[in-house]
VEXDREN-2710 file (C-alpha; in Angstrom, 1 decimal):
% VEXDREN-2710
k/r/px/py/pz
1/UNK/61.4/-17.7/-23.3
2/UNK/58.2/-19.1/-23.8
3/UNK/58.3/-23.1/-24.3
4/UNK/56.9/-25.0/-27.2
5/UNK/53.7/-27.7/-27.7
6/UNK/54.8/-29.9/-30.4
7/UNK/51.8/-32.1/-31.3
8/UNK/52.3/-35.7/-32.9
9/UNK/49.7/-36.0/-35.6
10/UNK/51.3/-38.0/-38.3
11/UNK/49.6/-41.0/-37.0
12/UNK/47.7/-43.3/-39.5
13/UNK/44.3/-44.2/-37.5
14/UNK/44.7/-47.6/-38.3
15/UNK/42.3/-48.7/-35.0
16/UNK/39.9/-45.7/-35.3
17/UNK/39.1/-45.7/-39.0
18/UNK/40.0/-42.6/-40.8
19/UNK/41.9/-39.1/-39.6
20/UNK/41.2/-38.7/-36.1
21/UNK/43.6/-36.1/-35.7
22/UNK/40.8/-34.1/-37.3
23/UNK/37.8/-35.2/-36.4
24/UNK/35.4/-33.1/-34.5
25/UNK/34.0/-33.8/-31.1
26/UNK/33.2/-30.1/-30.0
27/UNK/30.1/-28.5/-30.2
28/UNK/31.4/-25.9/-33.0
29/UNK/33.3/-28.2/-34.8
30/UNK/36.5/-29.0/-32.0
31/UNK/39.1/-31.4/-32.6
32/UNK/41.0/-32.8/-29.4
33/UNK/43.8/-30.6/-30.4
34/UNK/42.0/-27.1/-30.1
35/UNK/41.1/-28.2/-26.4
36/UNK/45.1/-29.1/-25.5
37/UNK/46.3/-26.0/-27.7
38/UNK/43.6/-23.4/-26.2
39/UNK/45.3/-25.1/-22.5
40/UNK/48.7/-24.4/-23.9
41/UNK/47.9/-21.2/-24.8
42/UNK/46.5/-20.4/-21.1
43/UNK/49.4/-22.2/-19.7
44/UNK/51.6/-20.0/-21.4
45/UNK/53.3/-21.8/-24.3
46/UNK/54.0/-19.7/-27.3
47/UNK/54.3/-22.3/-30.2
48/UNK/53.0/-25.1/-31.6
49/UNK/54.7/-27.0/-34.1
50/UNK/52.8/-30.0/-35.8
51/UNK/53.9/-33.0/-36.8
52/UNK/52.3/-34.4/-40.3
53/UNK/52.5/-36.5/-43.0
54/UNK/52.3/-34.8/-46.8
55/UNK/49.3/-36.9/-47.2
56/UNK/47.6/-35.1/-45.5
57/UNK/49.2/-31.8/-45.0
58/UNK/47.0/-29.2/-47.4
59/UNK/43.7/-30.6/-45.3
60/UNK/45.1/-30.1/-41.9
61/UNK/47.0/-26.6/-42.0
62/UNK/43.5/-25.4/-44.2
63/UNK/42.0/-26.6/-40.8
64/UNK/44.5/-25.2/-38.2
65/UNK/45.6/-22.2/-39.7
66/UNK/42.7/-19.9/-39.9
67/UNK/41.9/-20.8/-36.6
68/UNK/45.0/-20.0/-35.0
69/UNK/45.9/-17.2/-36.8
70/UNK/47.0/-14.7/-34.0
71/UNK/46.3/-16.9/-31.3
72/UNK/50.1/-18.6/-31.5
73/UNK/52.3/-19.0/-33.4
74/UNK/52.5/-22.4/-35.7
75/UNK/54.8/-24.3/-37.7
76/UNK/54.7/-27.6/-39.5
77/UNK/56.9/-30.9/-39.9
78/UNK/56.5/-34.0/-42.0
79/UNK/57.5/-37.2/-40.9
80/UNK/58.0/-39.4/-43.9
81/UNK/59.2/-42.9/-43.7
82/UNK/62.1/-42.0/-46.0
83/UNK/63.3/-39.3/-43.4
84/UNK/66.2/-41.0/-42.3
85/UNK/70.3/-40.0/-41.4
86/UNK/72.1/-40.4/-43.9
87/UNK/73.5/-43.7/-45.3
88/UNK/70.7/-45.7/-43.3
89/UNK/69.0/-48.7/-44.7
90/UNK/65.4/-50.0/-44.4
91/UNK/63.5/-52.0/-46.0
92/UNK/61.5/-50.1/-48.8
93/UNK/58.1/-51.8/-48.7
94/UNK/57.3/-50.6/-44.8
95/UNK/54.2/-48.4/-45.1
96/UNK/54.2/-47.6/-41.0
97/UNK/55.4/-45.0/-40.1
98/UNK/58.4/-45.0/-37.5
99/UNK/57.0/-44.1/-34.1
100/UNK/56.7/-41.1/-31.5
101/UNK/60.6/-41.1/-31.1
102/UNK/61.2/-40.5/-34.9
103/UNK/58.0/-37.9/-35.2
104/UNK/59.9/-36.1/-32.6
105/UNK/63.3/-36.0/-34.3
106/UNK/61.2/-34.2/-37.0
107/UNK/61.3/-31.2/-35.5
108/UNK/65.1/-30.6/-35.0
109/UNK/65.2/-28.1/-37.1
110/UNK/62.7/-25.8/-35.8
111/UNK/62.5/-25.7/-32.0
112/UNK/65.1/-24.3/-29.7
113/UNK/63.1/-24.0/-26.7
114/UNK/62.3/-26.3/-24.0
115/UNK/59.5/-27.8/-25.5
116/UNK/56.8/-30.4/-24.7
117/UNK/55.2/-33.2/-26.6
118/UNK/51.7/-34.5/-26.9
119/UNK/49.3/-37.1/-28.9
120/UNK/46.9/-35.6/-31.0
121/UNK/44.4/-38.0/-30.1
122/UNK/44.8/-37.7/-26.2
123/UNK/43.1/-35.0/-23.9
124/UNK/45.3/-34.3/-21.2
125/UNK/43.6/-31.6/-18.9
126/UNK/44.3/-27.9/-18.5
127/UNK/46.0/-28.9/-14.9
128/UNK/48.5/-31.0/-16.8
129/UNK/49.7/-28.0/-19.3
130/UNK/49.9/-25.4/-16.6
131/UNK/52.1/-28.4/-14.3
132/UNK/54.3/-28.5/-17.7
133/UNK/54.4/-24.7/-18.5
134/UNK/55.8/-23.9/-15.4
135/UNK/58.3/-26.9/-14.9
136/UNK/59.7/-25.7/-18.9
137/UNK/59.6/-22.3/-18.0
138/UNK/62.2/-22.3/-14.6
139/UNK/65.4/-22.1/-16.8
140/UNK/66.1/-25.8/-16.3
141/UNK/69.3/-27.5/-17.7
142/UNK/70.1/-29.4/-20.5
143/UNK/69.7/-32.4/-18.4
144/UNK/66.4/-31.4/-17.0
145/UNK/63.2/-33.3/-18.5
146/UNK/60.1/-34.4/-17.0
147/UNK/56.7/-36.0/-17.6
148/UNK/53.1/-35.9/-16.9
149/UNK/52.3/-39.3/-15.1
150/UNK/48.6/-40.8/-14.8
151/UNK/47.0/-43.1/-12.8
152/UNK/46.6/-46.6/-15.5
153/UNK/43.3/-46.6/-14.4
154/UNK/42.1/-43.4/-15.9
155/UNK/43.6/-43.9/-18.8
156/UNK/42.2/-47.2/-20.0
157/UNK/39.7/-47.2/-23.1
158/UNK/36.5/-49.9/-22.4
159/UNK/36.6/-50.3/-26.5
160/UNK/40.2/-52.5/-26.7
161/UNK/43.6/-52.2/-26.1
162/UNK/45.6/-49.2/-25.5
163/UNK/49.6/-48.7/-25.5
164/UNK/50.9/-46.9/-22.4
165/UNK/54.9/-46.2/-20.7
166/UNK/54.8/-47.9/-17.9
167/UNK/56.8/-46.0/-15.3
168/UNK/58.8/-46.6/-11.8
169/UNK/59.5/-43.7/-10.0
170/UNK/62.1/-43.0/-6.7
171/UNK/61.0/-41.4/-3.6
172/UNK/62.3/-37.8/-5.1
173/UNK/59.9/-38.2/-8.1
174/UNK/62.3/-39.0/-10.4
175/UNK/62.1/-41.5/-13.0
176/UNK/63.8/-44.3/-12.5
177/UNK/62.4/-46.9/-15.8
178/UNK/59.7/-46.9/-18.4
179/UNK/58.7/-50.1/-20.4
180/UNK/56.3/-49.6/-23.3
181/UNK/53.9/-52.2/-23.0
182/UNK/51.7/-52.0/-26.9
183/UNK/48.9/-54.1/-25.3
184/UNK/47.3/-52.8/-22.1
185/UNK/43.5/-54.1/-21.3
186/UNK/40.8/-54.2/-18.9
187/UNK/40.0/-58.0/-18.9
188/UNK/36.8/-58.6/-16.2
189/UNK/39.1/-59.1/-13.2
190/UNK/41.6/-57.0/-13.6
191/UNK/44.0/-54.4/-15.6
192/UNK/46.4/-56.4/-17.9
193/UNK/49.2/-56.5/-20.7
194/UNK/49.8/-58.8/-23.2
195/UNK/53.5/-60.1/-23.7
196/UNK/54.3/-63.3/-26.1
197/UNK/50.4/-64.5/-25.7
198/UNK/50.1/-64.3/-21.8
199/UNK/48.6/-61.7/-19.2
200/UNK/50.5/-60.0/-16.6
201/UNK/48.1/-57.9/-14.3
202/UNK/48.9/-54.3/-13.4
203/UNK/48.1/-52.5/-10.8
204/UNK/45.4/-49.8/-11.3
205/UNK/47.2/-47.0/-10.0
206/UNK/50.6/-47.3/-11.8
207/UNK/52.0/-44.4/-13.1
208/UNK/52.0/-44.3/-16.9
209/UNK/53.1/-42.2/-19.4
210/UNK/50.7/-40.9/-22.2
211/UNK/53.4/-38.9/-24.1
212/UNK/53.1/-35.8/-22.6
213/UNK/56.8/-35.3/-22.0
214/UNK/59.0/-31.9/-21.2
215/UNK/62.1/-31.8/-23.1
216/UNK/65.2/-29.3/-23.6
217/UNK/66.5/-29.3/-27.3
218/UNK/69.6/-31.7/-26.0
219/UNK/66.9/-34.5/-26.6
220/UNK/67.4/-34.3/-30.2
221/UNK/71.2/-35.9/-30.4
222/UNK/70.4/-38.2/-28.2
223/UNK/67.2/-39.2/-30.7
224/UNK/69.1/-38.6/-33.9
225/UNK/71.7/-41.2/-32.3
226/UNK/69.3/-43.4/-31.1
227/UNK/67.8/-43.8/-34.3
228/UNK/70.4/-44.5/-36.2
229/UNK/71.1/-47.6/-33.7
230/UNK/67.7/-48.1/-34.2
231/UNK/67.6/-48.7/-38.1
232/UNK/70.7/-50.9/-37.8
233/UNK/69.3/-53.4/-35.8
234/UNK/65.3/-53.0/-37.1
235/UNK/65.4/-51.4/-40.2
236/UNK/64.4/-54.7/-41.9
237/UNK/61.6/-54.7/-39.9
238/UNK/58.1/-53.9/-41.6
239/UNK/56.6/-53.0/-38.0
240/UNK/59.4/-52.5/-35.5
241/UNK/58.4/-48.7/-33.9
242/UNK/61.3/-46.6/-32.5
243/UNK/59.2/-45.5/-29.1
244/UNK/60.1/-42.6/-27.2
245/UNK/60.2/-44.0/-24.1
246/UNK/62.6/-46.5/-25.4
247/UNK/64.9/-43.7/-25.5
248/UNK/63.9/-42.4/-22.5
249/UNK/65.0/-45.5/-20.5
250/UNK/68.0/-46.0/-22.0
251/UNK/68.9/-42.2/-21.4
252/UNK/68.0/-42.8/-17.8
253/UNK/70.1/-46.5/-17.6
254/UNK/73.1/-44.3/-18.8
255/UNK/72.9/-41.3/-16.4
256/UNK/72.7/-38.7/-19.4
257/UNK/69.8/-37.4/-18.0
258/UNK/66.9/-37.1/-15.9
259/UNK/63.1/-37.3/-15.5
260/UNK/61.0/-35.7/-12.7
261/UNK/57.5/-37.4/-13.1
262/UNK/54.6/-34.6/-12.7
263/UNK/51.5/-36.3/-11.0
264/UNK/48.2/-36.0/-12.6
265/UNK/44.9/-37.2/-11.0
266/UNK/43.1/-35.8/-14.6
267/UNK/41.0/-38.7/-16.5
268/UNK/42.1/-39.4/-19.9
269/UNK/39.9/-39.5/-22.4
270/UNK/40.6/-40.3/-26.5
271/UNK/39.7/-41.6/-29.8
272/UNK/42.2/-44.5/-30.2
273/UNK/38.7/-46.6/-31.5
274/UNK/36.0/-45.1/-33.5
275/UNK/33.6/-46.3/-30.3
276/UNK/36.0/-44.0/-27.6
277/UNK/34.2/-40.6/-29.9
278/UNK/30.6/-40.7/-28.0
279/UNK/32.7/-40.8/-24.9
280/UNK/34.6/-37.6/-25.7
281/UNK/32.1/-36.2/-27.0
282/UNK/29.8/-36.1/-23.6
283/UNK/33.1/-35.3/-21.5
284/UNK/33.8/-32.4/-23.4
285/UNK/30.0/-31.6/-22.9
286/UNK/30.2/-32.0/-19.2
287/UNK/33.3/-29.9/-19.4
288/UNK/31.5/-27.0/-21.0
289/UNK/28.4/-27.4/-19.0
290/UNK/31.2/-26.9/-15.9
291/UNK/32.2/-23.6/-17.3
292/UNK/35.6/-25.1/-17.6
293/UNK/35.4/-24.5/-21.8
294/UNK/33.4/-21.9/-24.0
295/UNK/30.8/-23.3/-26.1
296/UNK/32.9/-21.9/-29.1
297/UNK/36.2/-22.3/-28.6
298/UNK/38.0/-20.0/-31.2
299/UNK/36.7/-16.7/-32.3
END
């Protein structure tokens, strides 16, 4: 069975201005996510499942659908604020949405697979997909997972802060912790996070996740579980984010599961500001010019 992409794209672009998700930075018109699904495809996933929001939702599958038609196959979730378990309380005038761990638990319903999970707004490398592919595709067991892990220093943007997993690994390559740290910066002397207004300097090759992660469907109860834990404690909370790698650790702390950390040397590039486009645009250029990617990506 061929595993699934499922592509987190429900995001608001509050930093970058406007739908990134959508926004071209290929020569013919390419979006971030033709370049990681056209790698999928290669790589030999045979899904892709989006996750949306309805505000959005008649722009984006008039975008992806005629260009994918035949290619893969595609399907479509909505996370929605109001998507919660039943009998959970929140407070009703939050306008964020929920975070990468609830966009997951979106798609419950409609992958059975192993499956892996991306940002819409990272690129990620075709190394990173074929790594994933084949590590989904082994007949692993339900408490089999994995991630691709970067080097922090490839994965910094020079136009602000960036949020990142940061990750400890054991001498088998398994993962042993990840702490999402929402503030991570290149200050003049050295690679930083921000924590209750002071700087703690991290080393510029830490691993760190960028929420490309490998998943078996078992992921879901634990999420759906998680989440309801979740709204108890910070459902009042206008801006508290239910973070995938949250889960992940505490998943890990309680021996339910485990994580075998896939290395990538691949530079990250993305559009977390409106200033990080020129940048992708020129590395995709210097891809194409490397004969790594068609001009034209889809024909």
């Amino acid at each position: 069975m061929k595993p699934t992409l499922l592509v987190l794209a429900a995001g608001m672009g509050s930093r970058y201005g406007g739908l990134k998700q959508i926004d071209p930075i290929g020569p013919s018109g390419e979006t971030i996510i033709d370049y990681s699904i056209h790698d999928a495809i290669k790589a030999g996933f045979g899904k892709v499942v989006f996750v949306i929001r309805e505000s959005f939702e008649k722009e984006f599958k008039e975008l992806f659908n005629t260009k994918l038609a035949s290619k893969i196959q595609v399907d479509y979730v909505n996370q929605e604020i109001y998507k919660v378990p039943a009998k959970s309380d929140y407070i009703q005038e939050r306008e964020k949405p929920w975070g990468t761990g609830h966009a997951i638990l979106m798609a419950k319903d409609c992958i059975k697979e192993p499956f892996a999970v991306i940002n819409a707004d990272d690129f990620y490398g075709s190394k990173a997909f074929c790594s994933m592919a084949n590590f989904l595709s082994k007949g692993i067991t339900e408490k089999e997972n994995c991630m691709i892990g970067y080097q922090l220093k490839n994965t910094i943007s020079e136009n602000g802060s960036v949020s990142r997993g940061v990750c400890t690994a054991n001498e088998k390559d398994h993962l042993v912790d990840v702490v999402e740290r929402t503030h991570i910066e290149k200050l003049p002397e050295n690679i930083a996070y921000l924590e209750n207004e002071k700087w703690f300097p991290l080393a510029d090759d830490s691993t760190v996740s960028m929420n490309f992660w490998g998943f078996t469907p078992n992921i879901f109860e634990h999420l759906n579980s998680q989440f309801k834990s979740f709204l108890s404690e910070r459902g009042n909370e206008l801006k508290s984010e239910f973070y995938i790698p949250s889960v992940v650790a505490s998943l890990i702390e309680q021996d339910k599961t485990q994580f075998k950390v896939l290395r990538s040397n691949s530079q990250w590039f993305g559009v977390t500001y409106k200033e990080d486009k020129e940048k992708a645009v020129q590395a995709i250029r210097k891809l194409i010019d490397n004969g790594e990617y068609p001009n034209k990506l889809w024909n």
